[in-house]
N, C-alpha and C positions, 0 to 999 in steps of 0.2 A: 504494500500500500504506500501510496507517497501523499503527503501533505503538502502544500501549498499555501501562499500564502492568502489571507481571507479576502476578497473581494471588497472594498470601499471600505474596509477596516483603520480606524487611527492609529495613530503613533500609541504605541505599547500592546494592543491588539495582534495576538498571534495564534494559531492555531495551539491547542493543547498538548505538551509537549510528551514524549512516552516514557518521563520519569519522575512524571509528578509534582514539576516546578510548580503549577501552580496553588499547587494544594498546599505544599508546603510552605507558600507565601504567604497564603490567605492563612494556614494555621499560626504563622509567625507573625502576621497584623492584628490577629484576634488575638493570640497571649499578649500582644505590646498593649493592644487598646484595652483589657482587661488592667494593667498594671499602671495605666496611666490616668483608669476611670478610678484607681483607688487612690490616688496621689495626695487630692485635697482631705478626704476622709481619716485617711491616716495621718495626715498633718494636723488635722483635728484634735485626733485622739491622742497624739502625743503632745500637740499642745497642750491639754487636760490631764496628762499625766497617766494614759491611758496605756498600758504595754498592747500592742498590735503585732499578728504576723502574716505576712503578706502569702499566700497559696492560691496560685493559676490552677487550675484543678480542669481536665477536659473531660467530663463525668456527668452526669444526671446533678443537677445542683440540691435536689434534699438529700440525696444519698450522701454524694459530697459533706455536706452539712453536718447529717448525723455521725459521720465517719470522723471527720476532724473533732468535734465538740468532744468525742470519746477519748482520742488522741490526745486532744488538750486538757482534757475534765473539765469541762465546762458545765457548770450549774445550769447554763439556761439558752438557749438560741432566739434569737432575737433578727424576725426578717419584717419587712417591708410587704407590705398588700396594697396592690395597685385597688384596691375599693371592690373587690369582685364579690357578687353575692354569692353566699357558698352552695348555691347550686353551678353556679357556671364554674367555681373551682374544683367541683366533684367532677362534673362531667369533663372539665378543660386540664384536670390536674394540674391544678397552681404548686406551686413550690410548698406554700404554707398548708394549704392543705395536705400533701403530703408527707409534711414533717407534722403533724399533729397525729400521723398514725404510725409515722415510723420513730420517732424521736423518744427515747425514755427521757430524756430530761426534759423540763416545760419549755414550752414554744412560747414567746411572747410577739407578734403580729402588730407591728406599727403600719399606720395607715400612711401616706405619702398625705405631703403639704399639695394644697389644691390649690 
């Protein structure tokens, strides 16, 4: 089979390469842009005296969740709820939702600022 290059395609635009360049770029944008959506948070937290440890984790995020909190001994996880009613978080499987069934320690569910 031969590739070619893609018809009316732009600058960086290239056909899929057969060793997975692009995957590995897009998995290497998403670990950077994960570590840089926690930049100000974490400067938060240590501005308040808060001990923080930063984990990219590429995983189901309650599992994740519950995995680490055990790892760390954590008294309690504490996640964010976009406002969803807990029906559409059963049927849509929200994170919080999930960790209230899988989590032995208590889950506490902060709402997001509106």
């Amino acid at each position: 089979m031969v590739l070619g290059p893609l018809v009316g395609a732009g600058p960086g635009a290239a056909p899929p390469g057969p060793t997975g360049e692009e995957y590995r770029a897009h998995y290497e944008a998403s670990r950077q842009a994960g570590r840089t959506g926690l930049e100000y948070p974490v400067a938060s937290a240590e501005e308040a005296d808060v001990p923080t440890t930063v984990e990219v984790i590429d995983l189901s995020p309650a599992q994740v969740l519950v995995e680490a909190a055990s790892r760390h001994g954590a008294r309690a996880i504490v996640v964010g709820s976009w406002g969803e009613s807990p029906m559409r978080g059963a049927l849509l499987g929200s994170t919080p939702h999930k960790l209230l069934h899988l989590s032995t320690v208590p889950v506490l569910c902060v709402p997001t600022e509106e």
